[in-house]
N, C-alpha and C positions, 0 to 999 in steps of 0.2 A: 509291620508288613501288611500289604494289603491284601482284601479276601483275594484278589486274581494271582497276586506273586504265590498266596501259600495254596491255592489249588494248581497250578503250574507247580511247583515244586513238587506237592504232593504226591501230582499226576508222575512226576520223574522220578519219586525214591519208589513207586508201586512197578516201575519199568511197564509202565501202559501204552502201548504202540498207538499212538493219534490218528495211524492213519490206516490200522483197522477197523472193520467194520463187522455189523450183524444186522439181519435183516430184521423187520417188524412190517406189520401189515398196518394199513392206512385202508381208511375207511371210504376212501374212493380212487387211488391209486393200484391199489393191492399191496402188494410186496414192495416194500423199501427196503435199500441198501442205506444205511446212516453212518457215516463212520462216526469212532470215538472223541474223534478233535470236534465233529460238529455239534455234538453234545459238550462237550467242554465246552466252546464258545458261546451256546446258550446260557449254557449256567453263569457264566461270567456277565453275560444280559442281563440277569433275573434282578430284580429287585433286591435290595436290601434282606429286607426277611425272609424271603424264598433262600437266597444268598446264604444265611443264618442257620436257617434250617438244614440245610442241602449239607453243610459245611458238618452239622451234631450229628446229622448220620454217618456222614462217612467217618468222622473221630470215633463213631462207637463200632462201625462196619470194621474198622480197623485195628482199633481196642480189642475187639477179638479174634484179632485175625482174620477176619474175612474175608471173600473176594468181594470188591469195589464195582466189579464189572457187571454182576449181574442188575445193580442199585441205578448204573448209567445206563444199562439195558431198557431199565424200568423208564427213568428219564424219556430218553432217547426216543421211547413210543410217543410220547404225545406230539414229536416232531412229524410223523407218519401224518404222509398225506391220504 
């Protein structure tokens, strides 16, 4: 399986609405709206080892139950314009 099939999957057993959003603040726009599918499609851009990386926290975010969302939130800022 490759890394996109099993974060798409992931993304679908965590029941994650793609096409919600949250806002984050950008450093010359102000206020962004990002939704979570456009974060998902980044990560699916990233590099290999970013890829990798992205991939061990969420198995551990998960591992313990956790919510996913605030971890793509985090992501999701550097998107902010």
């Amino acid at each position: 399986m490759t890394f996109n099939q099993w974060l798409d999957t992931f993304i679908e057993e965590k029941g994650i609405n793609l096409e919600q959003s949250f806002e984050a603040e950008g450093p010359g726009w102000g206020t962004n709206v990002i939704p979570y599918g456009v974060v998902v499609e980044r990560i699916k851009t990233a590099p290999p080892a970013e890829k990798a990386k992205i991939k061990d926290i969420l198995v551990k975010i998960d591992f313990k139950k956790g919510d996913v969302l605030p971890f793509l939130r985090h992501l999701g800022k550097a998107l902010a314009l």
